[in-house]
LOKOL-896243 format. One record per residue (C-alpha): residue number from 1; x negated, y negated, z negated. Coordinates in steps of 0.05 Angstrom, whole numbers. Each point is the difference from the previous one (the first is absolute). Last residue first. Example, Ala and Ser with C-alpha at 12.3 -4.5 7.8 and 13.67 -1.06 7.14 Angstrom:
2
> 2 -273 21 -143
> 1 27 69 -13
//
This chain:
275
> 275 -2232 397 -607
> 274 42 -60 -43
> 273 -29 -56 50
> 272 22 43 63
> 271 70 13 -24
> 270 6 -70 -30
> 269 -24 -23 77
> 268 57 37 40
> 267 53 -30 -53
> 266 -24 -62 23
> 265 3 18 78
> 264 72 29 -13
> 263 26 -58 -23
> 262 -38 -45 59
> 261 21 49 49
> 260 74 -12 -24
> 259 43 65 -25
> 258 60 25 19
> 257 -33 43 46
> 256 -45 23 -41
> 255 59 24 -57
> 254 29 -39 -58
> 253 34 15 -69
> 252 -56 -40 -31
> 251 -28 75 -20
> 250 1 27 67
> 249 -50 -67 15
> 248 -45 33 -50
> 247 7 61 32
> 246 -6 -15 65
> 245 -69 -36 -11
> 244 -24 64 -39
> 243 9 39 65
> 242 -31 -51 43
> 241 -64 5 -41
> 240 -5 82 -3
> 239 19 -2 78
> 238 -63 -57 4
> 237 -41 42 -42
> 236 17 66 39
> 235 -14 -36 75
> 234 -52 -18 -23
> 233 -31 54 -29
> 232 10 30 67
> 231 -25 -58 31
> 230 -70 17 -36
> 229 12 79 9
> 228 -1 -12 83
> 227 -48 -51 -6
> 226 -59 44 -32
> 225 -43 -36 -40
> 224 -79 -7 7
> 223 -1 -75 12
> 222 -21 4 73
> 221 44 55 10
> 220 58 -41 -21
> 219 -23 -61 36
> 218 0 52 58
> 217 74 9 -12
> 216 12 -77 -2
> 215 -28 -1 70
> 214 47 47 29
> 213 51 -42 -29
> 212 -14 -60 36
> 211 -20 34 59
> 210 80 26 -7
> 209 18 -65 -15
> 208 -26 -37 62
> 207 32 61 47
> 206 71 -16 -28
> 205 -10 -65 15
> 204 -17 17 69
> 203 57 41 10
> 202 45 -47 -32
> 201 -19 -50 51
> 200 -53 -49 -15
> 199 -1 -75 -21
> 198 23 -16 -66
> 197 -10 70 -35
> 196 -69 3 40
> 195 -27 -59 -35
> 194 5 30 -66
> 193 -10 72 23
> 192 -76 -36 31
> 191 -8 -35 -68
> 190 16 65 -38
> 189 -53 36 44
> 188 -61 -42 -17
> 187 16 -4 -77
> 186 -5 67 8
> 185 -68 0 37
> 184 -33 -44 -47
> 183 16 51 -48
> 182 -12 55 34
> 181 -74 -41 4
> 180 2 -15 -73
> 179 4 89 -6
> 178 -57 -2 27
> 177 -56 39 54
> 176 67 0 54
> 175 3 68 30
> 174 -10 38 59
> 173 -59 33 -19
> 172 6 72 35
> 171 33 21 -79
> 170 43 -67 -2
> 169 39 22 56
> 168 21 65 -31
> 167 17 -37 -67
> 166 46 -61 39
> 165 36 59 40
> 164 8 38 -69
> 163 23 -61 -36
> 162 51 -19 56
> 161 34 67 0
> 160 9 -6 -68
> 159 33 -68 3
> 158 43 24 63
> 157 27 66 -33
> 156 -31 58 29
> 155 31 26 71
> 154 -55 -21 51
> 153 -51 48 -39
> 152 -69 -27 -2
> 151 -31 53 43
> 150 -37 -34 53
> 149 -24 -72 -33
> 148 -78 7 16
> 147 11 41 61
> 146 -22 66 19
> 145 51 46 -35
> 144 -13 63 46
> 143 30 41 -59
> 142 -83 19 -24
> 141 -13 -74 9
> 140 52 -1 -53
> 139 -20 48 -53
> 138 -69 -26 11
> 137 23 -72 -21
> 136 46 43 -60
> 135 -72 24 -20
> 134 -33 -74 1
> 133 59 -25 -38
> 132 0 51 -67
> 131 -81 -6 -2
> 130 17 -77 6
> 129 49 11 -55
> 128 -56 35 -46
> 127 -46 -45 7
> 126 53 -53 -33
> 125 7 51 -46
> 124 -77 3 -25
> 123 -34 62 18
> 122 -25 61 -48
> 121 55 53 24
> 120 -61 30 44
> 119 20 42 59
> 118 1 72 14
> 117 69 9 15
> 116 84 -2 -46
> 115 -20 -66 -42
> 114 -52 -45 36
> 113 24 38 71
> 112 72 -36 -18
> 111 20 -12 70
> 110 2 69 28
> 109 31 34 -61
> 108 52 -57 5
> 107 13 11 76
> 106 -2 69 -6
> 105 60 4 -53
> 104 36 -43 39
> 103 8 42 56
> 102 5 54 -34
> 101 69 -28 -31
> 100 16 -20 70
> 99 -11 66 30
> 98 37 36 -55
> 97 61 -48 0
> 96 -3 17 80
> 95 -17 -29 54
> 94 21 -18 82
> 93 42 61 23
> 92 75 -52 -8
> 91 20 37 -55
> 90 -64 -9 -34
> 89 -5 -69 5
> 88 70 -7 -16
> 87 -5 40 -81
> 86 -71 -38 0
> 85 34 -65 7
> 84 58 23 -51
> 83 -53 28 -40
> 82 -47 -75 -14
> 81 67 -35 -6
> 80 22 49 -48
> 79 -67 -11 -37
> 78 22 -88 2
> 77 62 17 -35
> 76 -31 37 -53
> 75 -49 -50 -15
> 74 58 -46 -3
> 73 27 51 -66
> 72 -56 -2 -27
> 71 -24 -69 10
> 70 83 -23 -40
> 69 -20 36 -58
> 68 -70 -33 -1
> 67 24 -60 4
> 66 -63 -58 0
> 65 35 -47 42
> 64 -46 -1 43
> 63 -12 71 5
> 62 77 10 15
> 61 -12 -55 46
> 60 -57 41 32
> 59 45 60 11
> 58 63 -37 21
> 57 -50 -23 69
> 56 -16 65 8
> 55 69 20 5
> 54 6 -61 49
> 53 -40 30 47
> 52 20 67 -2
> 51 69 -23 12
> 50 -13 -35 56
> 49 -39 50 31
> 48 58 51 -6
> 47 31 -26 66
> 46 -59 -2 40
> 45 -20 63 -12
> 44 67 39 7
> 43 72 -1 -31
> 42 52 41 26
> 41 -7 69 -45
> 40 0 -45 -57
> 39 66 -35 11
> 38 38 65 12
> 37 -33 36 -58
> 36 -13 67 17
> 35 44 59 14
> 34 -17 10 74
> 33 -59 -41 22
> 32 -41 17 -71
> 31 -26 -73 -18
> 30 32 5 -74
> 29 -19 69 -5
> 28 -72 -9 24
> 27 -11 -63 -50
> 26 32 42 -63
> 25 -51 51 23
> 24 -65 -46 0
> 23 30 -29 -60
> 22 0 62 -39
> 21 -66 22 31
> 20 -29 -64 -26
> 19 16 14 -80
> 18 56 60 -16
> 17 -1 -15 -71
> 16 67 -26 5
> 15 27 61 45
> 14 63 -15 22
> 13 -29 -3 81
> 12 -43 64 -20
> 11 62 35 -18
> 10 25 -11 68
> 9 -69 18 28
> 8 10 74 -33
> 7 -28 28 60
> 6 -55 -46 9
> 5 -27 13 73
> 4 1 -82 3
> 3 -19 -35 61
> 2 -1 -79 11
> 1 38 -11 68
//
């Protein structure tokens, strides 16, 4: 349980200038076993990682969507996430909001020696980010990480995941020399999830387009983008696309589903031709 020998902590909790220790003590009231929050005091790890996923996931929309209202308020969010985890860890004897903040604070000290140590600030940034890797390598042969891949975290989003697996590899060599030969390798895969869809079992199918889209994220890498903010944008144009389609049909007195394809299709491409 986060500690506070505040006696006025109940002033503290109305306190709007109250910063971190505010929230530190609004999260050890709300957790407290005996006058807390019933739903609070239940949840654990597992449960709250959800959340703190797809609060980080509102932040960068927020960014996208250039609201810098809304990315106040989402950064917000995604800090409580940061103290509720803290608030468990340290009831449970593992860390504390102290311990973590250190934490943190060592690692960037650590892996800025060009800005906080004795090195020069006179490299390029691409030198730089192989400073950045070869200290995170030592990081992890210092946590027993022997393997090319250990450490990609299992629980990222599948795209993202994919990029870092495809970046590890491509560090020992494992890599194809050109982007024509991801290409090649594409056009390779959507034959194979062609045929498959014919003659395989779901499972197999289901294997075709996952190599499929594994591919497509090292097309991304190959090209310099990131594939998780490329489908992101997307997934916005086509919402922003769909959205004007409705209207238009709202206009006829009609909805989607009381609407052909082929209606729908040519109001689709006057949306695209007027962006």
């Amino acid at each position: 349980m986060i500690k506070n020998n505040n006696p006025t902590n109940g002033e503290l909790i109305n306190d709007p200038d109250g910063g971190i220790p505010r929230l530190l003590e609004i999260m050890r009231r709300l957790r407290d076993p005996e006058t807390g929050c019933p739903w609070d005091i239940e949840q654990d790890f597992a449960s709250i990682a959800p959340y703190t996923i797809e609060e980080a996931y509102e932040v960068a929309d927020a960014i996208e969507r250039g609201d810098m209202n809304d990315l106040e308020g989402e950064l917000g969010d995604l800090l409580l996430q940061t103290v509720y985890h803290t608030a468990m860890g340290e009831e449970a004897g593992h860390f504390t909001f102290a311990s973590v903040t250190r934490a943190i604070c060592d690692k960037m000290v650590a892996r800025h020696p060009h800005v906080f140590g004795d090195e020069s600030r006179d490299k390029s940034a691409d030198q730089q980010v192989a400073d950045w890797e070869a200290i995170k390598a030592t990081e992890r042969a210092g946590k027993s990480e022997r393997g090319t891949l250990d450490g990609v975290a299992v629980g990222l989003p599948a795209l993202l995941r994919a990029l870092k697996l495809q970046k590890r590899a491509a560090r020992v060599g494992f890599d194809w020399p050109s982007t024509d030969q991801v290409l090649d390798k594409i056009l390779e895969e959507s034959r194979e999830l062609n045929e498959a869809r014919d003659t395989l079992t779901q499972t197999e199918v289901e294997e075709e387009f996952g190599d499929l889209l594994f591919v497509m994220a090292n097309l991304g890498r190959h090209l310099d983008l990131d594939p998780e903010a490329a489908l992101r944008k997307a997934n916005a144009k086509f919402t922003r696309r769909f959205e004007a389609v409705e209207a238009k049909l709202a206009k006829r007195g009609k909805t989607p589903a009381q609407s052909t394809l082929t209606e729908m299709d040519a109001l689709w491409n006057a949306v695209k031709a007027k962006e």
